[in-house]
C-alpha positions as CSV (number, residue, x, y, z in Angstrom):
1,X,15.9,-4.4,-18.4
2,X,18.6,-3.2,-16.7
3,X,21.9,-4.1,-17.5
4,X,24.5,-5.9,-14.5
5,X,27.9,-5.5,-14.1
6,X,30.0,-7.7,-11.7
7,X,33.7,-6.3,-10.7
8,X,36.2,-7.7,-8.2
9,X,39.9,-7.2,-7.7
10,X,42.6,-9.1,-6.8
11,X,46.4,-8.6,-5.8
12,X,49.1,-10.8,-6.5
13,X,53.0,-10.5,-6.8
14,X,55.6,-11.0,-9.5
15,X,58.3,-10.5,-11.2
16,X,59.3,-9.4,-14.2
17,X,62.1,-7.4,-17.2
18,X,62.2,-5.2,-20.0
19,X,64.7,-6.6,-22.6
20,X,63.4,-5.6,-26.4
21,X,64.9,-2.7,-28.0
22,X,63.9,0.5,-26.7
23,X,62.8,-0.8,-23.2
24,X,65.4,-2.3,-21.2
25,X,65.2,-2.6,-17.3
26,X,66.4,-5.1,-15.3
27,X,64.6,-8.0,-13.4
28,X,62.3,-6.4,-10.7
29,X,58.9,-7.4,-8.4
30,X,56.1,-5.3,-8.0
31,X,52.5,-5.6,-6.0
32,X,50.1,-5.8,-8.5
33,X,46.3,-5.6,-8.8
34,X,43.7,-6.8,-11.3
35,X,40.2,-4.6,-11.2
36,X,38.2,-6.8,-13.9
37,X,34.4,-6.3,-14.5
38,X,32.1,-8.5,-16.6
39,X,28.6,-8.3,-17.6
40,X,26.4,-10.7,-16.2
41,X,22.7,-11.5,-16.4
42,X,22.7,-12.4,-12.5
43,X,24.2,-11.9,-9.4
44,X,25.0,-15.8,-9.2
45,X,27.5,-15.2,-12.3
46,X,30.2,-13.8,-9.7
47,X,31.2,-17.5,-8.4
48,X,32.3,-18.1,-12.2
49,X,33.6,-15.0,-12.6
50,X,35.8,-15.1,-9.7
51,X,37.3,-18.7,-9.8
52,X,38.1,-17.1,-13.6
53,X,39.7,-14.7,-11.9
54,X,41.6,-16.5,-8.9
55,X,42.6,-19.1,-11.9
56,X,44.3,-16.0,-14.2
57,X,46.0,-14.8,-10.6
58,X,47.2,-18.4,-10.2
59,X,49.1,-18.0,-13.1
60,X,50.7,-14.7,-12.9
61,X,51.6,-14.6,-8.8
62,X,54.9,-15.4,-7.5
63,X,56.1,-15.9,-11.1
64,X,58.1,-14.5,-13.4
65,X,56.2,-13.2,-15.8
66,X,58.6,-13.3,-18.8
67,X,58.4,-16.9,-18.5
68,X,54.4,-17.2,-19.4
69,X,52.9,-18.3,-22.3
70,X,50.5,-15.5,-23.1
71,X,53.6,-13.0,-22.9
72,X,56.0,-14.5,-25.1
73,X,58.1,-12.3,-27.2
74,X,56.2,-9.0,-25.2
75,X,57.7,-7.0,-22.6
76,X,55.6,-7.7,-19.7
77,X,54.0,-4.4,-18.9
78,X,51.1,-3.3,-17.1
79,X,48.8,-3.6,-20.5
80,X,50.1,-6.4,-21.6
81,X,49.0,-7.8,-18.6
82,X,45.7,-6.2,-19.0
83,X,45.0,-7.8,-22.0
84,X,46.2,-11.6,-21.0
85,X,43.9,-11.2,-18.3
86,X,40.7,-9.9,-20.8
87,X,41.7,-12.9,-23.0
88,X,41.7,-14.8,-20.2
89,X,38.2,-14.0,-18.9
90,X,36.6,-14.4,-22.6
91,X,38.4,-17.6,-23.2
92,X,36.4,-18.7,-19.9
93,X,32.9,-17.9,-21.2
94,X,32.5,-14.8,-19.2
95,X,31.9,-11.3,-21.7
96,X,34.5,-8.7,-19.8
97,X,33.7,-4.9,-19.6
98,X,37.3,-3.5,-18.3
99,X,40.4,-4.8,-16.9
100,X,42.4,-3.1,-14.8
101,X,46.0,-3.8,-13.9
102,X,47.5,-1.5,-11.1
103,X,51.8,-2.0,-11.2
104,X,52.7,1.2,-9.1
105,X,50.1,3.2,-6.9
106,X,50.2,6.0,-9.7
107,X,50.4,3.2,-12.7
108,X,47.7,1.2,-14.3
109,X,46.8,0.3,-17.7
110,X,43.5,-1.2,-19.0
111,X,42.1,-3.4,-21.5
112,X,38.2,-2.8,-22.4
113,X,35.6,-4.0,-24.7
114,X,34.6,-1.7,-27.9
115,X,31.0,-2.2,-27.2
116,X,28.9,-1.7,-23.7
């Protein structure tokens, strides 16, 4: 049988700073994007998958992201960010492949399962 992957992406917006030793930078906004695929055993997985999805974004846009739970004590970088949003998606049933997280057109940073 052949296996099913299921990816969407996603942008949202937010702020954030560098303040632990050796990475400082002040408060700053980018335009981010989360790629995220998941395997699925159908196509009719993707309407979980994306309110999954949409529900991480919720919590990340138009926020400061030094402020969020899942980042406490981190600098909130691009792979940080990746893995939040891979928790995320496991911690909602789903089984992620890869996720993506674009800060800058030439910077992403991904998070992805040991196993495929």
């Amino acid at each position: 049988m052949a296996s099913l992957e299921l990816s969407l992406r996603l942008p949202f917006v937010a702020d954030h700073f560098h303040d632990l030793p050796g990475f400082v930078e002040a408060r700053h906004g980018h335009n981010w994007e989360v790629d995220a695929t998941v395997k699925a055993a159908s196509p009719a997985e993707e309407a979980p998958f994306r309110r999954a999805l949409e529900s991480w974004v919720e919590g990340a846009d138009y926020r400061l992201l030094n402020e969020q739970a899942p980042l406490a004590a981190r600098n909130p970088t691009a792979e940080a960010l990746a893995q939040w949003a891979f928790e995320s998606l496991r911690a909602a049933g789903l089984e992620p492949v890869r996720v993506r997280i674009r800060e800058k057109t030439n910077y992403w940073a991904s998070c992805e399962s040991g196993t495929r």
